[in-house]
N, C-alpha and C positions, 0 to 999 in steps of 0.2 A: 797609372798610365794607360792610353788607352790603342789599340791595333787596328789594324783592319789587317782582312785575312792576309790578305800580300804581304805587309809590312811582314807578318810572322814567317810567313814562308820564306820571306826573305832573310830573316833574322839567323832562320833556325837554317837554311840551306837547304831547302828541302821542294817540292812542287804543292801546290797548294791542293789542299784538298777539293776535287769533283763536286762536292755538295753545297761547298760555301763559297760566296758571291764575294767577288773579289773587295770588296768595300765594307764588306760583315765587320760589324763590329765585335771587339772583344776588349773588357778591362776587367782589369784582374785576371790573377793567375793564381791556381788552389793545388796543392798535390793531396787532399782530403777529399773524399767523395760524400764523407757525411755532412762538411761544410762548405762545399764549392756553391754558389751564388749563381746564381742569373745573369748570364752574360760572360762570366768569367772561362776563362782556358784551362781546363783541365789535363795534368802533367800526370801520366801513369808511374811511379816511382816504385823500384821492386825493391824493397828495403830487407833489415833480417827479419821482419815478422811477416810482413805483412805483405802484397804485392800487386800493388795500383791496378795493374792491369785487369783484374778480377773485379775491378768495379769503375769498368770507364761507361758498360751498360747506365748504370746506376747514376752518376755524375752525368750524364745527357740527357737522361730524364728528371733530373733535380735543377735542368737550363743553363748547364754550360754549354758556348754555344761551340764548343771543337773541344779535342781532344788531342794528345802527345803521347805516342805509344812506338815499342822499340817497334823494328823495322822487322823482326824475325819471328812477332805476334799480330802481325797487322792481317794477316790470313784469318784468326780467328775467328773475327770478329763479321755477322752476316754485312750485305752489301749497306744496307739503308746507314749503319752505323762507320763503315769505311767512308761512306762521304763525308765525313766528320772528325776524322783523325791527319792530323800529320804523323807520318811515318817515317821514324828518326834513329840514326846507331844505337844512342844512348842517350836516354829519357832524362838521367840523373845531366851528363852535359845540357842538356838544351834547355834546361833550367836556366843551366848555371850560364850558358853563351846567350838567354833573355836577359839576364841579369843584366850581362857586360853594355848590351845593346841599350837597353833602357835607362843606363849611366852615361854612353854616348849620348843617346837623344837630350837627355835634361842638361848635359854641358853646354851641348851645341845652341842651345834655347837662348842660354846667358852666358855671355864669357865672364868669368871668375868665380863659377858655382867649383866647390871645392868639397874632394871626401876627404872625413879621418877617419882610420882606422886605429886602436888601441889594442894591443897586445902586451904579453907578459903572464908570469906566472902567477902573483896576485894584484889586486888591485883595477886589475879590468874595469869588472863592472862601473867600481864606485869611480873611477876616473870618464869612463864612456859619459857617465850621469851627470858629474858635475862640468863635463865639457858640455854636453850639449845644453844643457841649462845657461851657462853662460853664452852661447850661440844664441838660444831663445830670446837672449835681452835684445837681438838684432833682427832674429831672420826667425821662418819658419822651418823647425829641423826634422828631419826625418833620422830616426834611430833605432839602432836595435832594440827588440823588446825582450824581458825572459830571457832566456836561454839560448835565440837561437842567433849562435855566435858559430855554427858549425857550415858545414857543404850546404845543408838542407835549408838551414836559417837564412845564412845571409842572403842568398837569392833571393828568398822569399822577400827580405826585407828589403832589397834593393830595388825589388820589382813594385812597390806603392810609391816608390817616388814620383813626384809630379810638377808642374810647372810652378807651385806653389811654396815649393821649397827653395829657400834658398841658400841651404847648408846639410851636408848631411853627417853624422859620424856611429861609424860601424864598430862592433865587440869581433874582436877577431879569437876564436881558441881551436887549441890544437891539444892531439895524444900523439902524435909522431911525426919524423919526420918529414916533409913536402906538403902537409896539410897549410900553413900557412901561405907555402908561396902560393899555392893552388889560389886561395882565397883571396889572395890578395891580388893576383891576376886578374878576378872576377871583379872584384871592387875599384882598382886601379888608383888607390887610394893617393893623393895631393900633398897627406899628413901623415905621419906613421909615429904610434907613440908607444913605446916599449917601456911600460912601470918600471920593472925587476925583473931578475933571473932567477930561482930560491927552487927548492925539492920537492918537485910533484913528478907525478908519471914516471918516476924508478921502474914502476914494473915492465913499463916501453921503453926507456932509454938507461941505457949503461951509465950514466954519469950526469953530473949537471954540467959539464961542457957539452956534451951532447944535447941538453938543453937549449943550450944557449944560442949553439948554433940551431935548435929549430925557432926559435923565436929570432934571431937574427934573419929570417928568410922575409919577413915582413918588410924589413928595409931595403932589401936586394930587390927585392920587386915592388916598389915604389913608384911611380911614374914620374920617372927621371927624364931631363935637369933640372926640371921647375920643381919638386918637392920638396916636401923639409922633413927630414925626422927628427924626434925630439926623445934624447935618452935622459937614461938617469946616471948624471954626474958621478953620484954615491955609490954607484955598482960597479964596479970592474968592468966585470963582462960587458954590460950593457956599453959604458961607453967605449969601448971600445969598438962597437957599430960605427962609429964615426968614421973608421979606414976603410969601410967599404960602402961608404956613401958618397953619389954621385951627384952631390946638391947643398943646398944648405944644411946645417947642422944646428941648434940648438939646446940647449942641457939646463935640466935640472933639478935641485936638488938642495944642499946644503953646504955642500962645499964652494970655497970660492972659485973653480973653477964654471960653476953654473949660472947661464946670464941669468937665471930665474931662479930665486933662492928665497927658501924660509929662515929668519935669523927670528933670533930672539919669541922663540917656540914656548908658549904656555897653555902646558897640557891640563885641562880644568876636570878631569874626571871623564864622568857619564856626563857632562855641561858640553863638552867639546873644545877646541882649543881655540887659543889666538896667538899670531903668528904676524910679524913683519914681511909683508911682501915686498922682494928686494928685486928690480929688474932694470933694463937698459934706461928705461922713463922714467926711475925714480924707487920713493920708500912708501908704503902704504898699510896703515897696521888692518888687519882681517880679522873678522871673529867666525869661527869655524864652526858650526853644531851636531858636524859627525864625530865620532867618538873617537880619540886614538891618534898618536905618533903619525902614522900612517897613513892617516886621511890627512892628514898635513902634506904627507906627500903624492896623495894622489890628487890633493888641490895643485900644489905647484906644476905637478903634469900636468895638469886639465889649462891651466892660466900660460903656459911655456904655448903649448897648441894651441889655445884662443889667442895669443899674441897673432899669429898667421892672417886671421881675420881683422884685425886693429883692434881686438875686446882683452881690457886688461883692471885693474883694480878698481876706476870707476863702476864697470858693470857687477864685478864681483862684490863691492860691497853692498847694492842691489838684490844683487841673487843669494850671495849665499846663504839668507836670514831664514830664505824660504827651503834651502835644503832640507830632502827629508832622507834616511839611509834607504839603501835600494834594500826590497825583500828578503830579511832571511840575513841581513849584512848590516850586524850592529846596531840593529833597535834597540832600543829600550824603551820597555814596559816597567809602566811603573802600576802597583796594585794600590788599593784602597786601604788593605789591610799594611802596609807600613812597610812594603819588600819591595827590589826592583828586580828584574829580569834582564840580560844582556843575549838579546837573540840572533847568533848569528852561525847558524845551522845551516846554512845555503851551501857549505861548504868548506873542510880546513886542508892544512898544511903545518909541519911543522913553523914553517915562518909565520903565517898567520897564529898559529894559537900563543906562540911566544909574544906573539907583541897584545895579543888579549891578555892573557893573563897576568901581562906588566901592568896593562889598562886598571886590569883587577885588585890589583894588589896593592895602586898607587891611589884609586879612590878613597876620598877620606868620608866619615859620617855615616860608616856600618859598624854593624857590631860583628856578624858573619859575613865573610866572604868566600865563596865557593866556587868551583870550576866543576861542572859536570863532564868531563871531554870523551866523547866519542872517541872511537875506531878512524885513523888516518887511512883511505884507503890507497890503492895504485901508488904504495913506494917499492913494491918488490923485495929483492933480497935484504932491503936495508929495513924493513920496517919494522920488526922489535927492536934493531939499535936507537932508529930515528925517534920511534915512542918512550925510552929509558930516557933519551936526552930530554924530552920533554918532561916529562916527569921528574928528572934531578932539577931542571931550571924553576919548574914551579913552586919545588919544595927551599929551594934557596932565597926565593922571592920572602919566605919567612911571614908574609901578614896574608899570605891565603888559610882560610882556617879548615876547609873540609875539599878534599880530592876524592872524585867520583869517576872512576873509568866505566863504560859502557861498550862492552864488544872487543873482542879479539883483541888484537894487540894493545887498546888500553890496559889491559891487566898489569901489561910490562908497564907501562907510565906509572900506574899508582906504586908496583913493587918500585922501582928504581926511585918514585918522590920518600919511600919509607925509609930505605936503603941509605938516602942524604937527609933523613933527621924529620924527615914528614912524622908525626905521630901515626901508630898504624890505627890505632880506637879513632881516627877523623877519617879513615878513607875507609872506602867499599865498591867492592867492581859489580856489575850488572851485565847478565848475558842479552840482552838489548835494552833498544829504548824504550820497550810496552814497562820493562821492569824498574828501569830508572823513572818512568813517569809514577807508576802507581807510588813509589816512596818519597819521589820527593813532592810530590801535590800534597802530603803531610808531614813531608820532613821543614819544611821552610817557613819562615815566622817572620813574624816584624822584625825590621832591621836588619835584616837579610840581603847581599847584593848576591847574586847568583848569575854567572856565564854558563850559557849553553853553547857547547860547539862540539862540530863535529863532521863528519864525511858525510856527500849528500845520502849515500845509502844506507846510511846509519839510523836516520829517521829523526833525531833528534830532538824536532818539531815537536814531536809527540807530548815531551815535556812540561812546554809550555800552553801547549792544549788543552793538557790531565790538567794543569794549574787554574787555567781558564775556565775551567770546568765546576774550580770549587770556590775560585775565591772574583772579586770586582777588580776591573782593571777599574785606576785613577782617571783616565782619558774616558771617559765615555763615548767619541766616536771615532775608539777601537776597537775591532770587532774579531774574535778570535779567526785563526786564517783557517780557510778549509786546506784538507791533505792535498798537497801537488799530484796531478796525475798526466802530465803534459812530458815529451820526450827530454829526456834526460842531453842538457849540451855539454859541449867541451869546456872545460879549464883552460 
C-alpha cells in the first residue's frame, strides 16, 4: 500500500515531519534496517535484543524515505535526519495503529473485502494454509507467512495488502493473556476461526481454562454484528464461544451438531485421508494429502470459513490435490534407500504428538516404525507428568518398535513408555538433537518409517539433515532445508 507523507501523519496522529513534502511518497513499511527498501517507512522498534533506534541513521541511507521513532529519542538524532522522522509515544503502537488503517483503506476500496483470522492451540498454521488456498481458487489472498502470527508479524503482514487483494486471512498466536484480543483489534477480523483448545503454554497459564479463555478473546473481538466465528463442535471449550458471540455462528467438526462435518473419515497412512464432506449444500467425498486425523479437521475448519465467501466442495476438490504440508508440519520425505521420514519439527504438544504417533503406528508396509520425540517445551509444573503420558500412550499403541527421547523431559516419556511394557533394549534418550542426529543417520535402514517431532527449541531438524547428509531423498526436487535463523513466533 502505498502513503503520502500526510496520509501517515495522519494515520499515526502525529505533525508531519519538516523535511518531507506533503505528497512524498512512501510504500512499504520495514522494522529491519539491514532490509528496508527504497521508498519504504522505517519503524524504529526497541525490542529484547535489539533497538531500531540505533540504526534509523543507517535505514535513511539504505532509502527509506522517513522514519518512526519514540518521541523521547527524537532529540538525538542531528537536525538534517529530524526532518525525516515522525515522532510517536510508541513506535511498537504505530505499527500496529498502520496496520489497522491500511485494513480500513483496502475495505473502503471494495465493499465485501473480508479478513479471517485463525486461532487456537494446534492446527493454526495448517488451517491458515488450506483456507487461503481455497480463497485463491477465487481471489488474490494475502496471508500470513512463517511465523509471524505475533505483535510484530501481523502488522507487518497486514501492511502489504493492496487493492489487488481481494481476501485476506491472518495466523493469530499468543503466550498470554490479552495478546489475542490485542491482535485481533489490529486486524478487525470478519472471520474468527478457533481449531482447538489442548496443553501449551503451562508455563504462562495456570490451567487449560485459562487457556481457553485466551483463545476465546479472538471472538470477543471480532467485528461484530456482521461476523461469523467458526468453532470446533468436538471441543467443549471451544464451542462454547458461541455464548459470547454477537453474530453468526457456525461449527465444525464431526459431531452432528456441526453444519460442517467430516463423516465416513479414511485415514490412508503417510497417503493422507479421505473424508465425506457433509454441509448445508450437500455430501461431497474429499481426498485429503496431508497426513493425519487432524488434517481432517483442520480441512473442515478451513471449508466451515470458506463457506463465508460462497467457496465450498467444488473448489476444494480443485485445490486440495495441490496441497502441500506447511514447513516443518507433516512432510514426508521419502529416501531412495527404501525408508521415509515424518517431519514435523516446527513444533509439538502433547496433543499434537499423540495424534502423530497414532498416524505412526497405524501406517501399514514398514517393518520399523519409530518416534524420535523431542523435549515438550513451555508446559511448566506439568511437564514430566504431561511427558510420562506421552510415553505410556505410545507404548500402548504396541506396533511402534523403537522410542527415542531427545532432551530434558523426554527421558520421562521413554522411562514411563518402558514402565507400560515398551522394551527398554528399543529405546534410548539423547541429551540433544546434534546427538540424536549423529545415531540415527546410521541407525535407520530400509523399511524404516521414522517420526521426528519435537519443540521448536529442540532443534529437531537437525535429524533429518544428518540423514540428508548421507543418504538420496526419492523426490529429487527436494532439497534439504537450511537451519531457520528467522525470529521465533507464537503458538
Amino acid at each position: 500500500m502505498r502513503w503520502t507523507a500526510d496520509q501517515l501523519a495522519d494515520a499515526l496522529g502525529v505533525a508531519r515531519p519538516t523535511g518531507l513534502d506533503p505528497l512524498a511518497g512512501v510504500a512499504g513499511v520495514s522494522i529491519d534496517s539491514r532490509t528496508v527498501q527504497p521508498g519504504e517507512l522505517f519503524i524504529a522498534i526497541r525490542g529484547p535484543r535489539h533497538d531500531g533506534h540505533g540504526f534509523v541513521a543507517g535505514a535513511l541511507d539504505r532509502g527509506a524515505t522517513a522514519g518512526v521513532v519514540a518521541r523521547e529519542r527524537f532529540k538525538e538524532y542531528p537536525g538534517e535526519i529530524q526532518a525525516k522522522l515522525f515522532a510517536v509515544d510508541d513506535t511498537l503502537e504505530a505499527l500496529q495503529r498502520l496496520a489497522s488503517r491500511a485494513c480500513e483503506i483496502w475495505r473502503r476500496g471494495k465493499p465485501g473485502r473480508i479478513i479471517g483470522a485463525v486461532a487456537g492451540s494446534v492446527g493454526k498454521t495448517t488451517t491458515k494454509e488450506i483456507l487461503a488456498s481455497l480463497l485463491g481458487a477465487r481471489f488474490r489472498v494475502l496471508k500470513t507467512l512463517g511465523n509471524l502470527n505475533n505483535e510484530y508479524g501481523l502488522p507487518l503482514t497486514l501492511l502489504k495488502i493492496d487493492e489487488e487483494h481481494g481476501a485476506a486471512v491472518v495466523e493469530l498466536g499468543m503466550s498470554h493473556r490479552g495478546e489475542l484480543a490485542r491482535l485481533a483489534q489490529i486486524a478487525t477480523p470478519e472471520v474468527g476461526v478457533v481449531t482447538r483448545v489442548a496443553v501449551e503454554h503451562l508455563e504462562f497459564f495456570s490451567s487449560i481454562e485459562e487457556i481457553a479463555l485466551a483463545e476465546r478473546e479472538l471472538i470477543e473481538n471480532l467485528a461484530w454484528p456482521n461476523a461469523t466465528a467458526v468453532l470446533n463442535a468436538d471441543d467443549e471449550r471451544v464451542a462454547k464461544f458461541a455464548e459470547i458471540a454477537r453474530g453468526r455462528v457456525i461449527r465444525f467438526g464431526t459431531s452432528p451438531q456441526a453444519e460442517f462435518r467430516a463423516d465416513a473419515i479414511e485415514e490412508q497412512g503417510i497417503e493422507g485421508s479421505a473424508f465425506d464432506f457433509v454441509s448445508p449444500v450437500g455430501r461431497a467425498r474429499l481426498q485429503l494429502p496431508l497426513i493425519g486425523r487432524h488434517n481432517v479437521m483442520n480441512a473442515i475448519a478451513a471449508l466451515a470459513a470458506a463457506s463465508v465467501w460462497g467457496i465450498g466442495a467444488e473448489e476444494a476438490q480443485r485445490v486440495f490435490s495441490a496441497l502441500t504440508p506447511a514447513d516443518k508440519r507433516g512432510e514426508v520425505v521419502r529416501f531412495e534407500d527404501g525408508f521415509t521420514v515424518i517431519n514435523d519439527t516446527y513444533n509439538s504438544s502433547p496433543t499434537a504428538l499423540s495424534a502423530l504417533t497414532q498416524l505412526l503406528a497405524a501406517t501399514p508396509g514398514y517393518q520399523r516404525r519409530i518416534v524420535a520425540a523431542g523435549e515438550m517445551l513451555e508446559l511448566g509444573d506439568s511437564s514430566e507428568e504431561l511427558h510420562r503420558e506421552c510415553g505410556r500412550a505410545a507404548a500402548g499403541l504396541r506396533k511402534i518398535d523403537w522410542i527415542f527421547g531427545v532432551q530434558g523431559y523426554a527421558a520421562d516419556l521413554v522411562d514411563a513408555a518402558v514402565e507400560a511394557g515398551h522394551p527398554q533394549e528399543r529405546t534410548k534418550v539423547f541429551g540433544n538433537s546434534q546427538e540424536a542426529a549423529k545415531f540415527l543417520e546410521q541407525f535407520i535402514a530400509p523399511g524404516d518409517l521414522l517420526l521426528l517431532k519435537g519443540s521448536r527449541g529442540v532443534r529437531m531438524e537437525r535429524v533429518l539433515e544428518a540423514i540428508d547428509a548421507q543418504h538420496r531423498r526419492a523426490d529429487k526436487k527436494r532439497v534439504p532445508e537450511a537451519l531457520e535463523t528467522g525470529q521465533k513466533g507464537r503458538s
